[in-house]
LUMMAR-431845 format. One line per 10 residues: their letters; for each residue x, y, z of C-alpha. Coordinates in pm, whole numbers. Layout:
A> X:Y:Z  ...;
REM end
This chain:
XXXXXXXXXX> 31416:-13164:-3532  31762:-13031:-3429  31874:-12825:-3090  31888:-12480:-3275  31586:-12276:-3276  31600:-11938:-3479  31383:-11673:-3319  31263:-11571:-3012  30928:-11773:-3046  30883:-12156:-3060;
XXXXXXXXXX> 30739:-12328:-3342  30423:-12427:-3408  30256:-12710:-3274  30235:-12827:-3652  30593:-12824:-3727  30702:-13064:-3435  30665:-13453:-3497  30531:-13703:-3262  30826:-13945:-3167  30719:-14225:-2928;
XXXXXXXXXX> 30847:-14586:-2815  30897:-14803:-3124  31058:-14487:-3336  31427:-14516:-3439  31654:-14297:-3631  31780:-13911:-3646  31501:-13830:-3482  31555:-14023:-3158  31893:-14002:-3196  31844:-13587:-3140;
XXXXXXXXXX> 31613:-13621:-2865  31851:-13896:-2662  32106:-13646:-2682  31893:-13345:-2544  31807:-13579:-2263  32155:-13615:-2191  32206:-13262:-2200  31892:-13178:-1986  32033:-13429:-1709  31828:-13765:-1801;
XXXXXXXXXX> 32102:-13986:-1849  32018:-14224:-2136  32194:-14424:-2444  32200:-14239:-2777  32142:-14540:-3021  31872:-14419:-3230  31608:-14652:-3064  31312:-14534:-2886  31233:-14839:-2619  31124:-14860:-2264;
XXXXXXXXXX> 31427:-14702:-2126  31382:-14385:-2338  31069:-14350:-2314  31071:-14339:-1951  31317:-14061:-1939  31090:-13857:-2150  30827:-13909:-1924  31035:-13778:-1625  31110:-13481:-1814  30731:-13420:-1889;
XXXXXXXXXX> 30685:-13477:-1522  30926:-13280:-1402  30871:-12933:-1676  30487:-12996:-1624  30376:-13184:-1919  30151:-13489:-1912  30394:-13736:-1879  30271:-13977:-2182  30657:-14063:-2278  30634:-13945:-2639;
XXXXXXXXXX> 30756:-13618:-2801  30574:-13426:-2943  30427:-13022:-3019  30427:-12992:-2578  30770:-13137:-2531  30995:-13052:-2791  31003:-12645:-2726  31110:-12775:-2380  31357:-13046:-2479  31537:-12827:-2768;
XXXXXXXXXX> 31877:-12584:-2656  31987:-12342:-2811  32364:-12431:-3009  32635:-12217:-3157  32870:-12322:-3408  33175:-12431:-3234  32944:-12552:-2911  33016:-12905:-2750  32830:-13126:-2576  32499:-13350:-2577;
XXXXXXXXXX> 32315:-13055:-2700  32553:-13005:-2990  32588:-13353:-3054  32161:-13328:-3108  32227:-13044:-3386  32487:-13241:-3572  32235:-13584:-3563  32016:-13369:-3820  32048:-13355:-4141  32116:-13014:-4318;
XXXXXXXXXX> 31850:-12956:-4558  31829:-12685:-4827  31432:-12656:-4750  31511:-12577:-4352  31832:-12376:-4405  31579:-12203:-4622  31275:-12153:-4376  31559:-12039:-4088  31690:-11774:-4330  31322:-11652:-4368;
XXXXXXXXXX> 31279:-11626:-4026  30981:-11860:-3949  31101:-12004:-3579  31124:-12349:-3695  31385:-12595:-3585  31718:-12623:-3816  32027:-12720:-3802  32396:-12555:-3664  32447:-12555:-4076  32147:-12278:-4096;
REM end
């Protein structure tokens, strides 16, 4: 999942994945960094542990989710910011954690309000 959404809509609860304590990788990576950005100060190493997941649940608390600590379909169209190419910052630094794929550059071009990334 990457910062950039295409569209005025979010995407549908299908498209977002369910990232919760014991996850690592891109994925974490992306949301540590739109924690940053969205004032929840935590460390971006790709590792979803205690400390992580308790930001997340202040988030949910405070944007008036159920805070369960994981991310998933209810969280991520309030985590995710918006990212131009040439932006800076924690958000940017959670587009650039994705990858660029040819299938999701594809789906962006087609309009479907699914996540991609600044490459889109």
């Amino acid at each position: 999942m990457v910062a950039v959404l295409l569209g005025p809509n979010t995407a549908s609860a299908a498209t977002w994945p369910v990232i919760a304590n014991g996850d690592s990788g891109a994925q974490v990576t992306t949301i540590q960094h739109l924690l940053n950005h969205r004032g929840y100060a935590t460390a971006a190493d790709g590792r979803f542990g205690p400390a992580t997941e308790a930001k997340v649940s202040a988030f949910q608390s405070a944007n008036g989710l159920t805070a369960d600590g994981s991310v998933g379909p209810l969280t991520w169209p309030k985590l995710v910011a918006t990212v131009q190419s040439g932006s800076t910052g924690n958000a940017a630094e959670a587009a650039q954690t994705q990858p660029a794929t040819t299938a999701t550059s594809a789906s962006a071009r087609s309009g479907s309000p699914r996540p991609c990334s600044t490459a889109c």
